[in-house]
N, C-alpha and C positions, 0 to 999 in steps of 0.2 A: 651970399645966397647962391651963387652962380656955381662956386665951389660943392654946396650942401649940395644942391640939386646934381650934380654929375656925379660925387660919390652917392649919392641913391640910385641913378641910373645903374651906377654902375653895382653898386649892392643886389638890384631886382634881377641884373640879367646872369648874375652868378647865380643867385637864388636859383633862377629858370634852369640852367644849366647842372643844380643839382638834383640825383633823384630824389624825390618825393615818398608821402606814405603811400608802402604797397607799391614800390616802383623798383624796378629792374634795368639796369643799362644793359642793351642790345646794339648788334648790328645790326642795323635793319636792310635789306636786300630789295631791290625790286627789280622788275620783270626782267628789265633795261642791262642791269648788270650793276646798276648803280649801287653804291651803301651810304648810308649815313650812319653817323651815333645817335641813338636816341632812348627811349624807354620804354619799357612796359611794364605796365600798371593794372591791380585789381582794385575791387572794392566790392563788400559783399553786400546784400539786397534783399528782401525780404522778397517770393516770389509773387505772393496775394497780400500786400497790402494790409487786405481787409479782413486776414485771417491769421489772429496772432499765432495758431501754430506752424503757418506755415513755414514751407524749407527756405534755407538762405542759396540763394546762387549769383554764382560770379558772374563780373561785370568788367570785360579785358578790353583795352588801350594801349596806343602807341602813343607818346609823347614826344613830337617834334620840337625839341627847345627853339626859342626866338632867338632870331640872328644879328636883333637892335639893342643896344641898351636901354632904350625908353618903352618894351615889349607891353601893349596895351591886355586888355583882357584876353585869356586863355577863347581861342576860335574852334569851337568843337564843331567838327563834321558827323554830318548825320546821314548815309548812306540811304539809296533807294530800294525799290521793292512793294512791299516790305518782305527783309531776307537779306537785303545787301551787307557786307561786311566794311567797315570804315577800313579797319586796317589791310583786308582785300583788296579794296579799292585803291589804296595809298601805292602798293604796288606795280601799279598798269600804269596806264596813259597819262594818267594825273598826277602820277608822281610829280613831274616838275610845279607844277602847280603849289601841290602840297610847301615842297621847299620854298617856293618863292613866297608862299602865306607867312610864312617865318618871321618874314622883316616888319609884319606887326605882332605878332604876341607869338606864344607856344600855339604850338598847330596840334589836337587834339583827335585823332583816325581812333574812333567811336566803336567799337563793336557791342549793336545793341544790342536788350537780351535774347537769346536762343540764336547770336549769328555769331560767325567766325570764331573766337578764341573764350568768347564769354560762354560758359555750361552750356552744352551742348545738348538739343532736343532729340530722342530716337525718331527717324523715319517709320510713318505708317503706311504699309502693303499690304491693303485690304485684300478680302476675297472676292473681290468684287471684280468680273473680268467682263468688258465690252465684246461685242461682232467686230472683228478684222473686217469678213467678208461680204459685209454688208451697209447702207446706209443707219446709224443711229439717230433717229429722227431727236432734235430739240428736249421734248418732251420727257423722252427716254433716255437721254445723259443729263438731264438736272436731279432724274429721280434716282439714275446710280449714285452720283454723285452725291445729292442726300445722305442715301444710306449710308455710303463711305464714311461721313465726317461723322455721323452716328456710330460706326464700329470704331473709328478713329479717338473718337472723344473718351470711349471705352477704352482704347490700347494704351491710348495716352495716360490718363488718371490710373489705369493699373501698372503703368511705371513709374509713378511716383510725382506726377507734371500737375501743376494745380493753372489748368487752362485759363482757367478766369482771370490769370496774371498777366496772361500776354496781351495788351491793348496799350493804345495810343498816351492812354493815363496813367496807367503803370511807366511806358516809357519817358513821359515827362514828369514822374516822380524818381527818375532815375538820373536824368540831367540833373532834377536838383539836387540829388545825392553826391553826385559827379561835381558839382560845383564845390560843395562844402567837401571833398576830397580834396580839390586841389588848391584848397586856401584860398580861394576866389571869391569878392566881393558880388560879383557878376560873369558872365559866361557871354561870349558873341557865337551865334550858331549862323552856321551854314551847311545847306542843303541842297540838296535836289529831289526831285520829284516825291516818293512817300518819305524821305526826307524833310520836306516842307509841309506837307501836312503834319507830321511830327511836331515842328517848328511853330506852327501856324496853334496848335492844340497848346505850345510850350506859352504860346503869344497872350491867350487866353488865360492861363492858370497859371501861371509863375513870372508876372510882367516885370517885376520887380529885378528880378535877377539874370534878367537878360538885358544887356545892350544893341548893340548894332548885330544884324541879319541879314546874310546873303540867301538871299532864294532862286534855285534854278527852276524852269519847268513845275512850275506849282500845282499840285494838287491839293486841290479845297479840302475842309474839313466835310461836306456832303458831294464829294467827288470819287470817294474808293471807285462808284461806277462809273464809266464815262458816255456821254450820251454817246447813240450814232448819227446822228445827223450832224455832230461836229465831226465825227470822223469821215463821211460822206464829203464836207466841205475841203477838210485835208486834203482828200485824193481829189479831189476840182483841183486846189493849191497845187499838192504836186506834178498832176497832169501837166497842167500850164509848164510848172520849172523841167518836166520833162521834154513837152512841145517845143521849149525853147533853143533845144540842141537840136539842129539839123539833121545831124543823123539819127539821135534816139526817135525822131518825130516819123523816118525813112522808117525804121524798123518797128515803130510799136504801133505806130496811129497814135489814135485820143484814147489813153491808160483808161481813163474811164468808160468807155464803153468797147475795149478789150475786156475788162475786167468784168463787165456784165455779160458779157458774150460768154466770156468762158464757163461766168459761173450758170448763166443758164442752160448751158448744154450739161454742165458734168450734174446739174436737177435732176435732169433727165436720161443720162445714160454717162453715171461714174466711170473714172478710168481704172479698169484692177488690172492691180502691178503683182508679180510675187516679191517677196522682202523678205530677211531670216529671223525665225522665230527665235524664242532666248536660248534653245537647245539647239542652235543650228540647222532646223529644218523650215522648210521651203511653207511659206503661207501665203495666202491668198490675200490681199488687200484691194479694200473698195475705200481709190480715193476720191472723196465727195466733194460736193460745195460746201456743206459741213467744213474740213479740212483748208479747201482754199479760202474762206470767210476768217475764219479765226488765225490762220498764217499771214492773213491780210490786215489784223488790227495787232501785230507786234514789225507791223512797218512805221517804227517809231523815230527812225534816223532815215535821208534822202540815201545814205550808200547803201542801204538794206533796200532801198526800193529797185538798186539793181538787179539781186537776186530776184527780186519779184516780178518784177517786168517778166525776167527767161524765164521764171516759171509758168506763166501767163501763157506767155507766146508760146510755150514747146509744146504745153496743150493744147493751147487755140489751133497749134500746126501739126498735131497727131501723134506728138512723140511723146513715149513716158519715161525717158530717162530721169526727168529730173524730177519726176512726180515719185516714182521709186524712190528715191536718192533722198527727199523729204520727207518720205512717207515712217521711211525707216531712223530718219535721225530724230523727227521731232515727236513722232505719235504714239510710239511703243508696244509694237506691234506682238500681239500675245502675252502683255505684262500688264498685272494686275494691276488696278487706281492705287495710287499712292499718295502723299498729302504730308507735306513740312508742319510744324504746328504752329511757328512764330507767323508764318506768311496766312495760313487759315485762319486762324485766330485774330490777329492784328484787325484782317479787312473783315469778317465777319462781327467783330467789334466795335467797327467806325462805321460799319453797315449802310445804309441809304433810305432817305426818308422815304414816305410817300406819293408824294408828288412825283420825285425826282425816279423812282419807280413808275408811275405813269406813262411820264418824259418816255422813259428808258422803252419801257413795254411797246409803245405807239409808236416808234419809230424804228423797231429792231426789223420789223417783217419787211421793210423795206430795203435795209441799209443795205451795204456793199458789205459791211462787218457781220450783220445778221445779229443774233443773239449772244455772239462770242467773244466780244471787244474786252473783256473784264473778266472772263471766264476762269474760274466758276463763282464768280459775284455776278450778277446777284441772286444767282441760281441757289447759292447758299443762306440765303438772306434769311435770320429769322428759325436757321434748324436749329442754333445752340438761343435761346431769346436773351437766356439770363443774362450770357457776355454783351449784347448788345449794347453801347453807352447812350444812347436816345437821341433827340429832339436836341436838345440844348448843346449836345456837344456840337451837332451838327452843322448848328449857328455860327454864321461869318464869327471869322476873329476881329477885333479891335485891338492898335497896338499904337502907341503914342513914339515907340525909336526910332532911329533911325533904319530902314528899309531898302534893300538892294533888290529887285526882281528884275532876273535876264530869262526872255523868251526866245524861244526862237520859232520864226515863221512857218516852219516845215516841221514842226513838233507831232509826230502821227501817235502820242500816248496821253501829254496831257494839252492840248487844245488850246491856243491863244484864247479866246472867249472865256472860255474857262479862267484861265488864270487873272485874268484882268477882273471877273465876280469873284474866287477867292480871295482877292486882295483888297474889296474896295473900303473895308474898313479900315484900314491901317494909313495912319495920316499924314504919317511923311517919308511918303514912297517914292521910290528913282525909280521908273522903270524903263527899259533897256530892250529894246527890238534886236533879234541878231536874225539881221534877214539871211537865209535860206537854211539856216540851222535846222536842228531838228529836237530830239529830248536830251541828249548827250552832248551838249552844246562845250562844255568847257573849254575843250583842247578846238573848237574852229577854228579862231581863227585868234591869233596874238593878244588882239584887241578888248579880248574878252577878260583876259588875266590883268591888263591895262585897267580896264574896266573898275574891278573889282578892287583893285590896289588905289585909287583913285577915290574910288567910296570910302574905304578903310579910313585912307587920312583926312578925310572929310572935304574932299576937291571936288570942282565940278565933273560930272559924268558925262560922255558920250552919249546920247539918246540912240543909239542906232549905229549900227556894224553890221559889216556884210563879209558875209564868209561865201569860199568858192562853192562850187557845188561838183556833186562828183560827175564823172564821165558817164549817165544812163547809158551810151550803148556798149561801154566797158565789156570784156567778159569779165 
């Protein structure tokens, strides 16, 4: 018996080790300089489901073979966003990761539809052009915005794109596809952030064929938006991890009431910078609270809250270097709205109940984020209705597997609170604190990878890891 069972191990991990249907060996490259062997693979896909004449489009992966002979279920990564590239991702920061995932099954870098190597969606470049030189009140960038995804819905279905395809349930009709592609009984996913709502949506509707689940930074299945009042408590959180360094406390004060200060002066008398327009000439920029608000809720990790800080502070202290400097990298000064369609589509799909709109509305005129934490959710809520998947989908998941969710404390995108309501159905959950992390948690700190490899082979978990935090008075 001893003998049968090793020549099976060892039968499964040749198996792994050969390509597959629709599979390619490659070198795969990453950022590092590093390569491994491994593959890539298609598999085609009906775009709308619900409409048999719809077009078929490809569905591309990297297949990391297992580095064990006893290689448990294929572990598919599901990338954030939504927009993220699995196979993208594979080659950054998390490459080591990915390879150490190895030593339990084939590591499967996901590119879901309309990202990275999978058919490719055209960009839409509305005519729709904002004021540089002026404050755009609220009001008046939800209704360009509007319009846009309305001329956009138009660009798109006149190139051939059947919008209605790109949602959360199409994607988890695609996992299942992707499973019975790779000869797999079952599928273990792993995620981060609109990764895990993905997951979270997969937990719901195909229980069956999923096993074990690592989830980062969770976002709920009625979380596309995020409240402000948890983002408000973040920056209380990070304030403190910033107060805590001597010097950052020397040079910034209380973050949060810098951050007020600033933004009620630039209410009242914006800073204009000039910036180069797309033709190389000289424009005019009015940089508002509008701008510092919304640069303020993609402080999702603690080392981006460095740049934040200086930018904070060169205002609060009359300088506009670096108000220029962002003005022009992130706002797009003289370039008309534009709009991905997987990333519109996706969250305009998974939409937000009413309540949680309530929530949302009652506390944005206060926040420190304003109305822009999600932007342009939920400002687009309800333009396209049909795509919207409702009420029900919106509904906590229930999930009887085995469960891995790692937070981390300093999360400025999806909200500890949060995560711990997305998840409270799911029965037999590990959950995992990684104090001062933030949404990008994976590479903190060793312990995390520790973590996760620990869950895989069904050992006990760490409840709790602390990773360093970076240097706030850093330049």
């Amino acid at each position: 018996m001893i003998v049968a069972a090793s020549l099976a191990a060892i039968l499964a991990a040749s198996i792994a080790a050969l390509p597959g249907p629709g599979e390619t060996p490659i070198e795969f490259s990453a950022e590092s300089g590093e390569t491994v062997a491994a593959y890539r693979g298609v598999l085609e896909v009906s775009e709308h489901r619900a409409d048999p004449a719809s077009r078929m489009i490809t569905l591309s992966y990297v297949r990391f073979p297992a580095t064990t002979d006893t290689p448990g279920d294929p572990i598919v990564y599901l990338s954030g966003g939504p927009g993220g590239s699995g196979s993208g991702t594979a080659t950054g920061r998390r490459f080591p990761l990915f390879m150490a995932m190895r030593q339990h099954g084939d590591v499967i870098a996901f590119d879901q539809r309309g990202t990275g190597a999978s058919t490719a969606l055209p960009l839409c470049e509305t005519e729709i052009y904002l004021p540089d030189d002026r404050r755009v009140p609220p009001e008046e960038l939800a209704s360009a915005y509007r319009t846009a995804a309305l001329e956009c819905r138009t660009f798109w279905e006149g190139e051939g794109v059947a919008i209605e395809g790109y949602t959360t349930l199409e994607s988890v009709a695609d996992l299942s596809d992707l499973r019975r592609h790779l000869g797999a009984q079952q599928i273990d996913l792993w995620g981060i952030s609109y990764g895990t709502h993905l997951a979270l949506a997969a937990m719901k509707t195909i229980p069956d064929e999923l096993d074990q689940v690592i989830l980062a930074s969770v976002e709920g299945l009625d979380q596309t938006v995020k409240l402000p009042a948890r983002a408000d408590a973040f920056f209380d959180r990070l304030g403190a991890a910033v107060a805590s360094q001597p010097e950052a406390a020397a040079r910034y004060g209380d973050m949060v009431t810098l951050m007020r200060r600033v933004q009620a002066r630039l209410e009242v008398d914006p800073v204009m910078v000039t910036v180069e327009g797309p033709d190389g000439e000289p424009l005019e920029f009015a940089f508002t609270k509008d701008h510092l608000q919304s640069m303020s809720g993609a402080a999702s990790d603690p080392r981006n809250a460095v740049w934040l800080l200086q930018l904070y502070a060169s205002i609060d202290a009359g300088e506009t270097e670096l108000a220029q400097t962002y003005a022009q990298r992130f706002f797009g000064p003289g370039l008309p709205i534009t709009m991905r369609a997987m990333s519109t589509a996706m969250d305009m799909a998974s939409g937000i109940s009413p309540g949680r709109m309530a929530q949302f509305e009652a506390q944005a005129e206060s926040s420190l984020v304003g109305p822009y934490l999600n932007f342009p959710m939920p400002q687009l809520a309800n333009v396209w209705p049909d795509i919207d998947l409702g009420e029900a989908f919106r509904e906590e998941a229930h999930y009887d597997g085995p469960v891995l969710m790692l937070t981390g404390t300093l999360d400025g995108r999806t909200y500890p609170e949060g995560q711990r309501g997305a998840t409270a159905g799911l029965s037999d959950l590990t959950a995992v604190t990684v104090i001062n992390a933030g949404h990008n948690l994976f590479m903190t700190s060793p312990d995390v990878g520790e973590a996760m490899h620990a869950f895989m082979r069904g050992e006990p978990v760490a409840r709790e890891i602390t990773a360093p935090l970076p240097d706030f008075a850093g330049e």
